[in-house]
N, C-alpha and C positions, 0 to 999 in steps of 0.2 A: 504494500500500500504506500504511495508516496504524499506523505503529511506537507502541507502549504507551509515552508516558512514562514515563522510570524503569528500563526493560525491562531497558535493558543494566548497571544500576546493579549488580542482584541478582549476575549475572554476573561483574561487575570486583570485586565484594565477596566470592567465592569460592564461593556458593552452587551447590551442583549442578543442571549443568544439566539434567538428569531433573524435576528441582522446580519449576527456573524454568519449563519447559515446561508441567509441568500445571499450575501457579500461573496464566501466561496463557493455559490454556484450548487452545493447541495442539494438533495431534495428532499430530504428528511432531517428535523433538527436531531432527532439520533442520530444519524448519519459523524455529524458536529460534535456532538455530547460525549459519544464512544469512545470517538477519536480524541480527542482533547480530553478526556474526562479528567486526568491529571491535574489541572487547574480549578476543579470542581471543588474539593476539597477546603483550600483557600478561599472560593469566593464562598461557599458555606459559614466559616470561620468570620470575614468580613460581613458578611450580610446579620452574622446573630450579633456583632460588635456593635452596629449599626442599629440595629433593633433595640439592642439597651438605652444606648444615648437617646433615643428616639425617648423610649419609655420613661428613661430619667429625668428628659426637661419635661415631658407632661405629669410626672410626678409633683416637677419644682415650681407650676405654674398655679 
């Protein structure tokens, strides 16, 4: 299989993965997700980080 340089960059940079898909021409966002899934993890991570602070200023309001 030959991975898009860069592919997973878009990915670990927050971009949606609906975009990154049609951006490389894909035709399933699995197709994206499998292949890259390696970056999954960290944006998992980032997104619960994200969730706090979200929660913490509606706490502090």
């Amino acid at each position: 299989m030959l991975l898009v340089p860069g592919a997973s960059q878009p990915l670990a940079q927050g971009l949606a993965p609906r975009l990154v898909t049609e951006l490389l021409g894909h035709w399933q966002i699995g197709l994206t997700m499998n292949t890259h899934s390696h970056v999954v993890p960290e944006m998992a991570a980032e997104a619960a980080e994200a969730k706090e602070d979200v929660l913490g200023q509606l706490g502090n309001t």
